[in-house]
ZABA-915212 format. One record per residue: residue in three letters; x, y, z of N, C-alpha, C in turn. Coordinates in steps of 0.001 Angstrom, whole numbers, padded with zeros to 6 digits, always signed. Each point is the difference from the previous one (the first is absolute). Layout:
N
alaXYZXYZXYZ/...
END
This chain:
318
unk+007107+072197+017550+001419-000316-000149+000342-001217+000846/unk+000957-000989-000162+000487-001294+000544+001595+000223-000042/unk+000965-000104+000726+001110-000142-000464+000350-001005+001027/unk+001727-000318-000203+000474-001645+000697+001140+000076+000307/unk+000594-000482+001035+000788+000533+000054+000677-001450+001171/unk+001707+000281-000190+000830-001391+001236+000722+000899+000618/unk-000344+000611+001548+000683+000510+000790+001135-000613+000227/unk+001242+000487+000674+001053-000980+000710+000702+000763+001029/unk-000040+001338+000213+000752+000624+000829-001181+000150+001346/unk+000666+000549+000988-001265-000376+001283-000674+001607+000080/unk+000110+000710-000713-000934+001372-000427-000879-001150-000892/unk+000050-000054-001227-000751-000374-000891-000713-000974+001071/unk+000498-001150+000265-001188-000952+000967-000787+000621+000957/unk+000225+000498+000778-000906+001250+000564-000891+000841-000732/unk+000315+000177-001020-000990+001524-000782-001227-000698+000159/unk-000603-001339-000162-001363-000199-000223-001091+000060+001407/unk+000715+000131+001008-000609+000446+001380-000648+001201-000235/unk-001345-000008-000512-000228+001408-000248+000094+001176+001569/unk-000101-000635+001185+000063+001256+001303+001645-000248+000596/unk+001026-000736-000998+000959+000004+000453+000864+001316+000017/unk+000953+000261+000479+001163+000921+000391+000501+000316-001480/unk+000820-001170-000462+000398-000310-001378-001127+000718-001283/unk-001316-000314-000142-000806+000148-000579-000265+001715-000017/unk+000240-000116+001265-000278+002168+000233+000964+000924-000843/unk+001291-000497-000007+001238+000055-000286+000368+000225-001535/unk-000455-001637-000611-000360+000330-001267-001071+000662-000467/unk-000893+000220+000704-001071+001310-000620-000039+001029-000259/unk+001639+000661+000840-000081+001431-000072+000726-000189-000624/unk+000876-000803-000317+001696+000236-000956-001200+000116-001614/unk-001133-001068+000356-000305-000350-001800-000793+001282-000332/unk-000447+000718+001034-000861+001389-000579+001286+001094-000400/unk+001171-000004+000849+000861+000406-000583+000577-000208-001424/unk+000222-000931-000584+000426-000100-001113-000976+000049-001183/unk-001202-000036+000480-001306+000498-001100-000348+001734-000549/unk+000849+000794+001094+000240+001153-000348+001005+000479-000927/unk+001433-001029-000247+000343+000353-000931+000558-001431-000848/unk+000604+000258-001408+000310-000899-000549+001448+000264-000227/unk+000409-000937-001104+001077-000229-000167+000991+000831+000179/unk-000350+001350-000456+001531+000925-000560+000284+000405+001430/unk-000534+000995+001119-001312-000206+000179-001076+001371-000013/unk-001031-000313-000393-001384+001107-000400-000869-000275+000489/unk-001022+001020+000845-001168-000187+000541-000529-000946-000935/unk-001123-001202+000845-001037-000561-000854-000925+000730-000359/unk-000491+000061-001365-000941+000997-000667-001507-001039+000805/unk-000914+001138+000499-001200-000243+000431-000040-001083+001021/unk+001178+000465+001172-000204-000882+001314-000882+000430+000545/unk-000457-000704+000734-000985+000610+001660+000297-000656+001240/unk-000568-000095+000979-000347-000155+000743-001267-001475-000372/unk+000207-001276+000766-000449-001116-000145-001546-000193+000843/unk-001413-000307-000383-001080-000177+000960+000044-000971+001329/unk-000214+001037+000881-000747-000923+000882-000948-000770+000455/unk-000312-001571-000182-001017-000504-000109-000544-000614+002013/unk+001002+000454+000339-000372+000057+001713-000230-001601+000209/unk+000642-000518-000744-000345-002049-000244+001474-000418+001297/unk-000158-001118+000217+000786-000200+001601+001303-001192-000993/unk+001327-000082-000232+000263-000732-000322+000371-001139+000744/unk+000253-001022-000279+000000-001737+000377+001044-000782-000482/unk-000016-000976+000874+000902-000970-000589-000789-001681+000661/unk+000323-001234-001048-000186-000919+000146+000423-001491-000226/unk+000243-000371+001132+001091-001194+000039-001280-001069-000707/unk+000736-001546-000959-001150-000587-000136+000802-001244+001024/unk-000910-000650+000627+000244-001191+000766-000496-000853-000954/unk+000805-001102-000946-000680-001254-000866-000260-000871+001322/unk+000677-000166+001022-000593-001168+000837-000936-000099+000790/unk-000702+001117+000109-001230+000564+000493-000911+000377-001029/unk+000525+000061-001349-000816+000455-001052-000724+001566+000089/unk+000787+000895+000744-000648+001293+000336+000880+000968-000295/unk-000933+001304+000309+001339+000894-000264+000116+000868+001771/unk+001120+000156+000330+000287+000656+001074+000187+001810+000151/unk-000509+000541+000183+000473+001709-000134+000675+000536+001175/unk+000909+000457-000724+001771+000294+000706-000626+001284+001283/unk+000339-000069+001006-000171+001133+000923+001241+001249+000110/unk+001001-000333-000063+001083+000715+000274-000052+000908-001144/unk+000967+001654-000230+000145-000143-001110+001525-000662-001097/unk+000527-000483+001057+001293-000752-001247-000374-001307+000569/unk-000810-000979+000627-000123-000990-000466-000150-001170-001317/unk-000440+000986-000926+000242-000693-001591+000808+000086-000363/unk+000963+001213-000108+001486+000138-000194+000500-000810+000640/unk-000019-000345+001284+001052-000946+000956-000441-001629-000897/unk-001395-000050-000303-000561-001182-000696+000870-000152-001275/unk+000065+000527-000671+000515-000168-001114+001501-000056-000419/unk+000545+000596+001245+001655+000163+000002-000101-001318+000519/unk-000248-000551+000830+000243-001254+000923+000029-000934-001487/unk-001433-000088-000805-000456-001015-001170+001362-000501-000939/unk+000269+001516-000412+001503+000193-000772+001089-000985+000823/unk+000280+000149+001359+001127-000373+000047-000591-001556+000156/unk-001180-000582+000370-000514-001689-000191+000172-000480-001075/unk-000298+001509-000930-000709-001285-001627+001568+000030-000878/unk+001148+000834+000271+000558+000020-000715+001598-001190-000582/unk-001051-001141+000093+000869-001079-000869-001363-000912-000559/unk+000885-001258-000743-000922-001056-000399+000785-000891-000103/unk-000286-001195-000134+000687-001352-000472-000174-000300-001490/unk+001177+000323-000577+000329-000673-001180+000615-001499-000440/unk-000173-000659-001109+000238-001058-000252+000963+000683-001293/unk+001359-000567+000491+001651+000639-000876+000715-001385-000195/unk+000447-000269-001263+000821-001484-000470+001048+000550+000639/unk+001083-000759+000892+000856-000125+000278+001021-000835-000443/unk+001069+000244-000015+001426-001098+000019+000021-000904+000713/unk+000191-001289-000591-000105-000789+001290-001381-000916-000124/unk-000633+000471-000206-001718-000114+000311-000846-000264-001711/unk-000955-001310-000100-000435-000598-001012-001179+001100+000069/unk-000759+000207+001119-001183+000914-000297+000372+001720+001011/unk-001067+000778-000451+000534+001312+000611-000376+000259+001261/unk+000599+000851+000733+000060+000052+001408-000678+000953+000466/unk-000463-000393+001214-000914+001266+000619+001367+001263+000432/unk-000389+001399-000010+001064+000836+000006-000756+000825+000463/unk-000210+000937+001098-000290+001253+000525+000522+001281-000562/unk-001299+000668-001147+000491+001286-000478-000469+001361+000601/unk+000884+000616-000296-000493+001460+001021-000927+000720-001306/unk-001303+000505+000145-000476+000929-000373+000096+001844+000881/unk+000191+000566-001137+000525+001451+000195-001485+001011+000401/unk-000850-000350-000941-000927+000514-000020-001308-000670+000492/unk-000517-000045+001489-000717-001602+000294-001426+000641-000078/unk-000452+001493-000002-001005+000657+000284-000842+000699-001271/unk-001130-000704-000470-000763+000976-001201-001081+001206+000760/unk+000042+000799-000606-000747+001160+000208-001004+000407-000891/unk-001148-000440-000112-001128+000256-001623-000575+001570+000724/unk-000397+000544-000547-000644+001305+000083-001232+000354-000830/unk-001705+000209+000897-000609-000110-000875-001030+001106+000853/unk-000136+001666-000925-000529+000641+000116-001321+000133+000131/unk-000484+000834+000214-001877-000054+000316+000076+001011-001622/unk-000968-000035-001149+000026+000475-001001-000658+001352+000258/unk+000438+000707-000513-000494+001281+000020-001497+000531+000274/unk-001045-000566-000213-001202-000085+000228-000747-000494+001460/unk+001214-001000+000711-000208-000488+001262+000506+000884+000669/unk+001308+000825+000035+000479+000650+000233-001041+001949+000181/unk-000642-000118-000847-000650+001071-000211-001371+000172+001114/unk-000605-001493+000045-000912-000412+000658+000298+000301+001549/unk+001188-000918+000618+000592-000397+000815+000125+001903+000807/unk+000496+000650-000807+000178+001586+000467-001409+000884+000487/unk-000723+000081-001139-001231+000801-000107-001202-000740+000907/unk-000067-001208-000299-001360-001041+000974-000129-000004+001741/unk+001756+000705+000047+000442+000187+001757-000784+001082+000443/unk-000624+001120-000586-000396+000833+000122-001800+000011+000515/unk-000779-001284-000389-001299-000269+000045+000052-001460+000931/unk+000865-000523-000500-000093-001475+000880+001483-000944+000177/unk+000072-000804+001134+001285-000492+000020+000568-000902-000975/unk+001247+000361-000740+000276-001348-000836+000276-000965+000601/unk+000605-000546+000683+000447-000868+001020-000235-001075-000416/unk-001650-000576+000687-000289-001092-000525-000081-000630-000775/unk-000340+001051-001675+000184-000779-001031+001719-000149-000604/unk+000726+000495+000776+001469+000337-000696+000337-001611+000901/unk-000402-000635+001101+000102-000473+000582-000339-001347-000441/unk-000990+000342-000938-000381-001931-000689+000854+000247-001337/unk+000097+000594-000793+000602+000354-000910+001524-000260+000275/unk+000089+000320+001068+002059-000800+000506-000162-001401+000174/unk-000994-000701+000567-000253-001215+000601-000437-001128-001739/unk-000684+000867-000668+000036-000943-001145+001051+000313-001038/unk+000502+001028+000315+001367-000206-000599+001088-000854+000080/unk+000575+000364+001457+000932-000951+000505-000030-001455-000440/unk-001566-000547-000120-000175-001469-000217+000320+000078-001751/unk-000259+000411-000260+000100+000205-001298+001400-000448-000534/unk+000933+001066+000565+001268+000225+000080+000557-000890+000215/unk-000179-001011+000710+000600-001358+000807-000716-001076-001206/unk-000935+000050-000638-000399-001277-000711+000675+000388-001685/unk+000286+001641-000443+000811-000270-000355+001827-000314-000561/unk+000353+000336+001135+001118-000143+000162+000079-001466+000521/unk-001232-000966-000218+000303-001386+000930+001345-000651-001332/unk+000918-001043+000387+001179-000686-000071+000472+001149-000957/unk+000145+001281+000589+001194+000882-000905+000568+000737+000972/unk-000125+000048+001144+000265+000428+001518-001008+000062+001376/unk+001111-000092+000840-000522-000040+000848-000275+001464+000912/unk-001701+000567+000155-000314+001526-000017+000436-000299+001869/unk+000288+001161+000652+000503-000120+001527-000714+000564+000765/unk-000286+001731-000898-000794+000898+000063-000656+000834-000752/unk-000382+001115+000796-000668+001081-001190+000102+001232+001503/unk+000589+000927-000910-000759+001806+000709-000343+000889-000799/unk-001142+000397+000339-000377+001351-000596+000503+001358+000366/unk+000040+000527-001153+000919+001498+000474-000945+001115-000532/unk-000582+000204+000638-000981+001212+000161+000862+001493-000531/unk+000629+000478+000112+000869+001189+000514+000531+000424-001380/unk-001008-000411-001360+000491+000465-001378-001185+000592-000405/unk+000375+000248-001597-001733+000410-000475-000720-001181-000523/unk+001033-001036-000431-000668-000734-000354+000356-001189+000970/unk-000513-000914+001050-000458-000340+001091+000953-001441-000704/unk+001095-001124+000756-000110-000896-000677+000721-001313+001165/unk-000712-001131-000705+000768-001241+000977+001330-000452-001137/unk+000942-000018+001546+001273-000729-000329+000003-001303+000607/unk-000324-001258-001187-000134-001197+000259+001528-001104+000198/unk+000324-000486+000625+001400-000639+000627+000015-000991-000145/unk+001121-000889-000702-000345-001482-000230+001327-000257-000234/unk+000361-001249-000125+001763-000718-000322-000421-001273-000477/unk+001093-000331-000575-000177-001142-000957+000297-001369+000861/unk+000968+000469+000826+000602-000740+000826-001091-000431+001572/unk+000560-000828+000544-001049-000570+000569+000464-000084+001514/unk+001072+000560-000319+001104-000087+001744+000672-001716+000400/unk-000560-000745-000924+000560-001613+000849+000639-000782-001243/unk+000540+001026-001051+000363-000661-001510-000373-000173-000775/unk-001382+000095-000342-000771-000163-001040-000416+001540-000403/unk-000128-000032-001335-000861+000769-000530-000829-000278-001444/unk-000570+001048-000168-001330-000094-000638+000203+001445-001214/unk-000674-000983-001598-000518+001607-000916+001732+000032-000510/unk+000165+000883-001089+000993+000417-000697+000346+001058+000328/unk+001607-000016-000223+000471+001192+000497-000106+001746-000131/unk-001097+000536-001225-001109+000831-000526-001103+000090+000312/unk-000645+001115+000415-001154+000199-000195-000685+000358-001262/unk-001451-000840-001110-000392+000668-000492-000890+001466-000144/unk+001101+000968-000634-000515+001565+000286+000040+000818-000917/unk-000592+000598-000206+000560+001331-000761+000024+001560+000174/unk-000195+000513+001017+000445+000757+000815-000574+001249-000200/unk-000364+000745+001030-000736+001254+000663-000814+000611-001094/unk+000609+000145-000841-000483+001138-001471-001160-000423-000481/unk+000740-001690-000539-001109-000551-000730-001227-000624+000831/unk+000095-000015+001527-001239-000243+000897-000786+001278-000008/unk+000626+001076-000324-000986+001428+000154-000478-000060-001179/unk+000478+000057-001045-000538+000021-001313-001725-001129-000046/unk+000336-001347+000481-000987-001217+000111-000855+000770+000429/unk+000108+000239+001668-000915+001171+000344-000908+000893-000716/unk+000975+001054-000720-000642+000680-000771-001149-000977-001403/unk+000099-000354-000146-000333-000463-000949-001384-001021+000387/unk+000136-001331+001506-001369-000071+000294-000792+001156+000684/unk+000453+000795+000254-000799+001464+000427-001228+000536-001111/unk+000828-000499-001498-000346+000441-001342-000264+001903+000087/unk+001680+000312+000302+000562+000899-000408+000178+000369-001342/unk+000190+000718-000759+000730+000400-001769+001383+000451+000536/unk+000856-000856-000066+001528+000389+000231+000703-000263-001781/unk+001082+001101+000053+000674+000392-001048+000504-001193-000957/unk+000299-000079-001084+000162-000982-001001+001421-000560+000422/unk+000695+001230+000297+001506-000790+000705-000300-001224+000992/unk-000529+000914+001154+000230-000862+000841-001030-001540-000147/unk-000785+000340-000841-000950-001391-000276+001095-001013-000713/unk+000602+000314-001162+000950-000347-000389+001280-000900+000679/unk+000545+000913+000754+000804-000377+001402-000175-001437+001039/unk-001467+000583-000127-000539-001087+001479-000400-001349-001241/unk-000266+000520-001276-000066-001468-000487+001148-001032-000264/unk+001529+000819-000509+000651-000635+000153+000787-000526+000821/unk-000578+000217+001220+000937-000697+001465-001010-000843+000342/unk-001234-000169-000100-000504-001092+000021+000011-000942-000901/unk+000235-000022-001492+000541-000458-001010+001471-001006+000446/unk+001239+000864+000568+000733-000769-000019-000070-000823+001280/unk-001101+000626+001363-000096-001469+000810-000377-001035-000532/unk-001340-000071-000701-000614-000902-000640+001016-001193-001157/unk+001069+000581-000179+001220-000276-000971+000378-000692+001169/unk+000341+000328+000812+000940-000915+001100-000240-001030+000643/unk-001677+000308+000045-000459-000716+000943-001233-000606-000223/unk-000189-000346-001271-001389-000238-000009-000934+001369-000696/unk-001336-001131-000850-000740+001075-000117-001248+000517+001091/unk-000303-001143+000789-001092+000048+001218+001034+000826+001371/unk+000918+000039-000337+000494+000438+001362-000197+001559+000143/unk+000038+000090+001368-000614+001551+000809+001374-000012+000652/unk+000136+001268-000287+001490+000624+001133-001284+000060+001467/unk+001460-000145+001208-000702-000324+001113-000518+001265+000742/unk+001071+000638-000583-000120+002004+000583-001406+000209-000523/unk-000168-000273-001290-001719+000513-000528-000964-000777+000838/unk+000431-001580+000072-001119-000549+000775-000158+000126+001134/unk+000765+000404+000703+000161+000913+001324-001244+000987+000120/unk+000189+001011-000734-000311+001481-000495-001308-000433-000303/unk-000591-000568-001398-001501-000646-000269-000295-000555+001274/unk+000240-000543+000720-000072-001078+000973-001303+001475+001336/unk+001307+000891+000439-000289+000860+000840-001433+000952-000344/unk+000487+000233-001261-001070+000699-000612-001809-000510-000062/unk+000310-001548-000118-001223-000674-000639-000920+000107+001746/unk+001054-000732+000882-000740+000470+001336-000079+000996+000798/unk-000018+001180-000785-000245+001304+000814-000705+000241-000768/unk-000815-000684-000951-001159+000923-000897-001114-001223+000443/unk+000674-000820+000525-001282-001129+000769-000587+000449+001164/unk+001246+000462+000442-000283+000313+001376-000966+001701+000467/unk+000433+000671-001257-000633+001788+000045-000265+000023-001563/unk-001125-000289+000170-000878+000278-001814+000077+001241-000313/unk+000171+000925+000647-000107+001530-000328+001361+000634-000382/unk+001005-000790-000108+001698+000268-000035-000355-000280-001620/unk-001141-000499-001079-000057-000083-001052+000009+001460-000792/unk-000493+001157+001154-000286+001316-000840+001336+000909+000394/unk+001058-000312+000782+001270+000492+000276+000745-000837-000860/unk-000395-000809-000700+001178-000655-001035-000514+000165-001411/unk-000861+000434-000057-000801+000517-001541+000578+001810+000287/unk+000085+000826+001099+000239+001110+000374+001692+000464-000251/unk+000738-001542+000225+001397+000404+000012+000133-000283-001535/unk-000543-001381-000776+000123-000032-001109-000099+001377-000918/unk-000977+000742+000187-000414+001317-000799+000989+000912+000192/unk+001200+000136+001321+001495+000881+000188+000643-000215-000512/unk+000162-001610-000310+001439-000176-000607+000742+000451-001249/unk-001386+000264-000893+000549+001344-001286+000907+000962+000454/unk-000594+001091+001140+000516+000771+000264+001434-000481+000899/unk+000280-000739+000719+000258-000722+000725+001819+000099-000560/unk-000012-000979-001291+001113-000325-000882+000460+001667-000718/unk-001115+001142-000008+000461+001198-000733+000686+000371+001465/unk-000589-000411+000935+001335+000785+000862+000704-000348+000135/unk+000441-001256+000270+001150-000716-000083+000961+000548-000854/unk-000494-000090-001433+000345+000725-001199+000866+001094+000329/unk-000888+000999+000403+000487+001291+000018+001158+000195+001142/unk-000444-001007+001229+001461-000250+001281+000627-000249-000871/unk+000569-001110-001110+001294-000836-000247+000690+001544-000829/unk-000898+000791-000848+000412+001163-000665+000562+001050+001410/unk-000588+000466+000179+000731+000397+001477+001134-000189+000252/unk+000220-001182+000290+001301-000944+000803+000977+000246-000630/unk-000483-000881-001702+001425+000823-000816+000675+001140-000232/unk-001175+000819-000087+000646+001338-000040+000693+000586+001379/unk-000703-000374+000931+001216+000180+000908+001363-000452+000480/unk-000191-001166-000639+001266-001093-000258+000821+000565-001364/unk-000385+000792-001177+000829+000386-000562+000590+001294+000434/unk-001148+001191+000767+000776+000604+000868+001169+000092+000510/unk+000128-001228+000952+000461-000435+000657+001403-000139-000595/unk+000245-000505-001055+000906-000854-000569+000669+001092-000717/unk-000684+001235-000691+000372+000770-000944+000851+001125+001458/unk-000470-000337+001442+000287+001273+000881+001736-000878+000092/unk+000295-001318+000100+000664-000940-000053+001011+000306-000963/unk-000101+000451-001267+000700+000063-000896+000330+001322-000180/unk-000652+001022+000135+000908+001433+000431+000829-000119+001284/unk-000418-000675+000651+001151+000102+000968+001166-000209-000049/unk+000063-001575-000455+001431-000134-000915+000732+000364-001087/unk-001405+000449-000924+000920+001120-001380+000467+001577+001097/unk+000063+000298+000915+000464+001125+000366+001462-000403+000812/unk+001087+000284-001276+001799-000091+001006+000239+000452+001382/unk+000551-000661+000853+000076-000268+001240+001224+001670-000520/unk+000216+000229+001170+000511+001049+000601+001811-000254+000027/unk+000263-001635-000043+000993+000036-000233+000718-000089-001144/unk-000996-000697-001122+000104+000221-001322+000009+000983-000775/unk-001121+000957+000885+000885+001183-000704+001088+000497+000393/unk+001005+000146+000470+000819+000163+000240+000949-000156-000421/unk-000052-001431-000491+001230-001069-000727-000289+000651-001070/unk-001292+000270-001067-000246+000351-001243+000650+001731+000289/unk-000098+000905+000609+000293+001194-000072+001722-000394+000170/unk+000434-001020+000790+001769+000181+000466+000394-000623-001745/unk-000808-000682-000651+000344-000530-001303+000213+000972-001117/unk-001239+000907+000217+000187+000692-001439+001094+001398+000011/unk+000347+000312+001672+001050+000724+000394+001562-000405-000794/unk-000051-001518+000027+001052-000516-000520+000283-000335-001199/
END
């Protein structure tokens, strides 16, 4: 999964500190609301999330040193990134004025100065990453596998932002870096269009599924073809959403890096049949407890309040 996201409130700029205060905060509120949904109804087939005993991180990049720095504190990235927001958030525009034959430089406020990309460890790394702790340390290889990522990450996002940082957040099931970047440059300039090319969480799991060489359902094959269909419409036919190339990106060097993560991704491929029947059978679940729900909703109000009857008994008296 990849998702993206423009913080602006100083919770949201904080959340990506994975050992921050803020970050703790939103973890318990978000396991909270995974228990129930909308109306609200237990989530059908919650649990309890693995522990992969992995240390989470955070990492400042220094371009003028060309390195990356790792944050000691735990809200130092939060404090990093709130600080970034309030630097990066203008640019110099060129605006025709009255008065004036050519257009004028003009200082605009940007609202939103902070991108947030999100790019999971795939289910198979994830699987590895848990079970391999048990015989030998992951560490080291989780450790080059961040290091050729990150570079990765930075060459490609080169002139579409500027990346600040990266932290890893250990403390899920599925393990993932929140990569930090702004368009803005802090001294007026900026860089890249005001979009990221993406297409978002679903259709990066689906990709997944599919170089795994999974057999996933005709819908969803269907699905994932036509959202790549209409990027390709938008944008070109050679073009790659950046969330997938993200995602391929992570994937390609953790199977460089641990050749044996090839038989945990042929292993998860062979679940995902079953995988989507549970899903299946949760979303059946859900509804029915959601019509429950709704039908307990509607006797309540077909039953006359206490003062209505009253009025109806003082009526037919009369």
């Amino acid at each position: 999964m990849s998702t993206f996201g423009k913080p602006s409130t100083s919770r949201q700029l904080r959340h990506p500190g994975a050992r921050s205060r803020d970050h703790g905060i939103d973890k318990i509120e978000g396991e909270r609301r995974k228990e129930t949904t909308w109306l609200p109804i237990p989530a059908a087939n919650y649990g309890t999330e693995r522990n992969h005993g992995l240390e989470s991180y955070e990492y400042i990049l220094d371009h003028a040193a060309r390195k990356l720095r790792r944050c000691k504190g735990p809200e130092e990235f939060s404090d990093f990134v709130e600080a970034e927001a309030a630097k990066r958030n203008w640019f110099n525009d060129l605006v025709p004025r009255e008065g004036h034959t050519t257009p004028q430089k003009m200082r605009r406020k940007v609202k939103k100065p902070i991108d947030r990309l999100t790019t999971t460890f795939a289910p198979w790394l994830s699987d590895w990453a848990y079970w391999s702790k048990i015989s030998v340390d992951p560490t080291p290889d989780l450790k080059r596998i961040r290091t050729a990522f990150i570079n990765t990450t930075v060459k490609l996002l080169d002139r579409e932002r500027h990346v600040l940082g990266v932290a890893f957040h250990a403390d899920t099931d599925d393990p993932h870096f929140d990569t930090i970047a702004s368009r803005q440059d802090g001294l007026g300039g900026r860089i890249g269009a005001h979009g990221l090319k993406l297409v978002g969480p679903w259709t990066v799991a689906v990709d997944r599924q599919i170089a795994a060489g999974a057999k996933i359902s005709s819908f969803k094959r269907e699905r994932y073809e036509a959202n790549m269909a209409k990027f390709r419409h938008r944008y070109g036919e050679t073009a790659i959403p950046l969330d997938i190339a993200l995602s391929r990106a992570l994937d390609s060097v953790a199977l460089q890096v641990i050749p044996e993560l090839e038989s945990y991704r042929a292993s998860y491929a062979e679940r995902v049949p079953s995988l989507e029947e549970q899903h299946i059978k949760a979303q059946i679940e859900h509804h029915k407890a959601a019509l429950e729900k709704l039908n307990q909703q509607l006797e309540f109000k077909s039953i006359p309040s206490q003062d209505n009857q009253i009025k109806n008994t003082d009526l037919q008296k009369t």
